[in-house]
N, C-alpha and C positions, 0 to 999 in steps of 0.2 A: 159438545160446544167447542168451537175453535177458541184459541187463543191469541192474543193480537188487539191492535188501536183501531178504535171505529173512525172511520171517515164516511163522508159523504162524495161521490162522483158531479164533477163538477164542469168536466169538461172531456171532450173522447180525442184526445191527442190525436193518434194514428192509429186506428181500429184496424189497419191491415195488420201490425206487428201486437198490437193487444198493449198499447201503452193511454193511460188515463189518466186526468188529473184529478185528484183529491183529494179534498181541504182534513185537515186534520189542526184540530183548537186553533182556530185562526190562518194556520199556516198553509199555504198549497202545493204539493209537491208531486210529482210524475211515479205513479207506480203502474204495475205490469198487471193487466187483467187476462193472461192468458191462460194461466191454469183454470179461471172459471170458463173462459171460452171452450177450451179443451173441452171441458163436462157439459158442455150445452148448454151452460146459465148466462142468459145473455147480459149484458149491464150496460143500462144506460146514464143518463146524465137524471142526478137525484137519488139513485139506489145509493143504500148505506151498503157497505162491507166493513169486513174486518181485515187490516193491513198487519203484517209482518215481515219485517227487512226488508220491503219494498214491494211483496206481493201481495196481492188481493186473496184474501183464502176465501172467504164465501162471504155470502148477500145474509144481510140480517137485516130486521125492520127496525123505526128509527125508535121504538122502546128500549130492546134492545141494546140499539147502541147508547141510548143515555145509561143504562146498567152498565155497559161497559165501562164507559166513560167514567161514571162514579166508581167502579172497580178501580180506575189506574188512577184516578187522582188521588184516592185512599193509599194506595201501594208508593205512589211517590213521597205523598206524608208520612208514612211508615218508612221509610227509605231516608229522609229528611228528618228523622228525628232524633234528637241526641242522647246518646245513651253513656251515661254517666260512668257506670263502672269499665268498661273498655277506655273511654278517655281516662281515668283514673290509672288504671293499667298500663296508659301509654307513658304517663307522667312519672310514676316511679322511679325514683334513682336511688341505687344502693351506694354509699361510701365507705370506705373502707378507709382506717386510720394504721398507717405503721408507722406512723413520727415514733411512736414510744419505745421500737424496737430500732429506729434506725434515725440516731439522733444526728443533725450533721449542723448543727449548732455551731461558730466558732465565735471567738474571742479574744482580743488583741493576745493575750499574754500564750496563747497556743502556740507562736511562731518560734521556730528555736533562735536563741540565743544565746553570747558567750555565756556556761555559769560561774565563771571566777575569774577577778580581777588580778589577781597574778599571773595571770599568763594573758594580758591583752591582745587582740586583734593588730598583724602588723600595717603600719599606716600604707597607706597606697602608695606613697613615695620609694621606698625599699621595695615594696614589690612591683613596681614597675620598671626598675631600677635591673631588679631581678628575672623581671620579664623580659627584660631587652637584652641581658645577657644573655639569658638561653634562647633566645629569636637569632645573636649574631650564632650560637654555638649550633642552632638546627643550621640554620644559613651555609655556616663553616662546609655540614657534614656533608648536606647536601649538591654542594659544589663540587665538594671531593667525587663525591658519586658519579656524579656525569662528567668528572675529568678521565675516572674511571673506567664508564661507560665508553669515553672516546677514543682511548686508547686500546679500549680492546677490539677496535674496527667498528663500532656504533656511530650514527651518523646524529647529530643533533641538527634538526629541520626548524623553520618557525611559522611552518601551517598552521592553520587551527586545528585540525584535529591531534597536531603535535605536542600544542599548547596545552591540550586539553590532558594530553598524557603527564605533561610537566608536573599542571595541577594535583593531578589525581598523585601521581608517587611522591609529590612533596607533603597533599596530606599525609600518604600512608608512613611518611620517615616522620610527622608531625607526631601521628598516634603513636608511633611505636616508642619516640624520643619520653613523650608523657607517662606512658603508661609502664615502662623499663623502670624509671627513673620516681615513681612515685610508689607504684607498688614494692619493687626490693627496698627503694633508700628512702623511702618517704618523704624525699626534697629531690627538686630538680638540683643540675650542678647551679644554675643562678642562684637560686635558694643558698645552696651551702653555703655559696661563695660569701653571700652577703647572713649567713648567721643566721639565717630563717629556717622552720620548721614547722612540718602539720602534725596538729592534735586535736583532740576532741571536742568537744562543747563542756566538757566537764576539766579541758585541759591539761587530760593525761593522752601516753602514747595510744593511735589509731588501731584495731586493727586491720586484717588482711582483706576481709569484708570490707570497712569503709573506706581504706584503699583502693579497691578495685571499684567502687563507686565513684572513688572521685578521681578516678583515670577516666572512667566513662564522660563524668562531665567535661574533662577536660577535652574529649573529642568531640561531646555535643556542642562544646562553644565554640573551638575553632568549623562545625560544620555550618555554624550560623553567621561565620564572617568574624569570629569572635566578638559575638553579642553576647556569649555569656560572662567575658572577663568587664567588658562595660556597664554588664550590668553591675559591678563594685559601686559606681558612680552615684545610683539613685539608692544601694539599698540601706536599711539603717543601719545596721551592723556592718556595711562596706565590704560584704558576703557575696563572692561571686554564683554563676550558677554550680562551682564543682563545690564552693564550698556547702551552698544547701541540697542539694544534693547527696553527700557522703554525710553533711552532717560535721564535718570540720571544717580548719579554719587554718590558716598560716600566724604565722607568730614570733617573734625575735626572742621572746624568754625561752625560759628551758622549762618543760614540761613539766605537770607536776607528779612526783611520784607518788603509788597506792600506797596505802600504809601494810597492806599485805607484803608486798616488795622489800619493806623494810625488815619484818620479822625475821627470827635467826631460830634455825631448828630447835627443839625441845634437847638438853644437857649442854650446849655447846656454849653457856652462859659463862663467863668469869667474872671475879669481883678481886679487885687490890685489896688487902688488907692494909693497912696503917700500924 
């Protein structure tokens, strides 16, 4: 038995190249009846065949073709029918929960802040004060430099790509002025000048760790046009970015001392007698 859709021939297109039309459920479309010509079986107009991918494979009567007929409309309903457990299958989704392992919750009172009132935050006025001091003292240095520069037969141009060098070595005497000056002395010279000093959130001396952190920040604000010292303006604690950052803070008191610092070796005790 061949396999394939029964049609009925309904009209002989071009019998020289073996092209016929026939109707297949309503529709009429051009297939090839040459392989039956090939074999000898002639086909006229009314003979049923059986069609596949456009070829006529052989002549069957029209019983037959109704059998077949009901064969493929069955097979499209079976084809057409919905099968529950693969939809079900498709629909699955697996969740997976690690909030419990990976909590990122926060809450106002999370943000650091000063923890003691005896060593206050210094107001912004002193330390702008002190900012401008040590802006004329990099200015100073820098000037010196390229007087330096000039005289030892260097040419100062005002290209831009010359500009562009200015830039760049006045940050790098920026970073180096902050970072000299905050790591060994833990105050720029404005700072001293004006009685200012960095300490902790807890208001004792920094270490070398949060020193060199807030050297860093001090270079990531001035790389941002010093957006990090403006931001003092908006924040609550009046906290720049070096200061969150490192986790200090500037300050005009005097730091508070550990009570460890104060203890005295074990026999080195005296007492006055009366």
């Amino acid at each position: 038995m061949c396999l394939g859709i029964p049609g009925r021939i309904v009209e002989l297109v071009d019998p020289d190249r073996g092209i016929a039309k026939a109707e297949v459920g309503g529709v009429r479309r051009n297939v090839s009846i040459e392989l039956l010509e090939n074999e000898g079986t002639p086909v006229t107009v009314g003979d049923w065949i059986l069609i596949h991918v456009g070829f006529a494979l052989c002549k069957i009567d029209e019983e037959e073709a109704a059998r077949e007929s009901q064969r493929e409309a069955e097979r499209q309903r079976q084809a057409e029918r919905p099968r529950p457990r693969q939809n079900l299958r498709q629909t699955e989704r697996v969740e997976i929960c690690i909030q419990p392992e990976l909590d990122f919750s926060y809450a106002p009172d999370d943000r650091a802040h000063p923890q003691t009132a005896l060593v206050p935050v210094a107001n912004l006025a002193e330390r702008r004060k002190a900012g401008l001091l040590d802006a004329l003292f990099l200015g100073l240095t820098y000037i010196g430099f390229l007087g330096l520069f000039r005289s030892l037969g260097g040419q100062l141009l005002a290209e831009k790509g010359d500009a562009i060098v200015y830039l760049a070595a006045f940050f790098l005497f920026y970073a180096l002025y902050f970072f000299l000056f905050t790591t060994f002395a833990e105050a720029t010279p404005g700072m001293q000048l004006f009685c200012l000093t960095t300490v902790r959130l807890d208001g004792t001396v920094p270490d070398t760790r949060q020193l060199l952190w807030r050297s860093f920040g001090y270079v990531l604000a001035g790389a941002t046009l010093m957006l990090g010292f403006l931001w003092a303006l908006w924040d609550e604690d009046r906290f720049t970015w070096q200061d969150r950052i490192s986790q200090t803070y500037i300050t005009a008191a005097a730091p508070v001392v550990e009570p460890d610092a104060l203890e005295l070796p074990a026999g080195r005790h005296s007492f006055a007698r009366k």
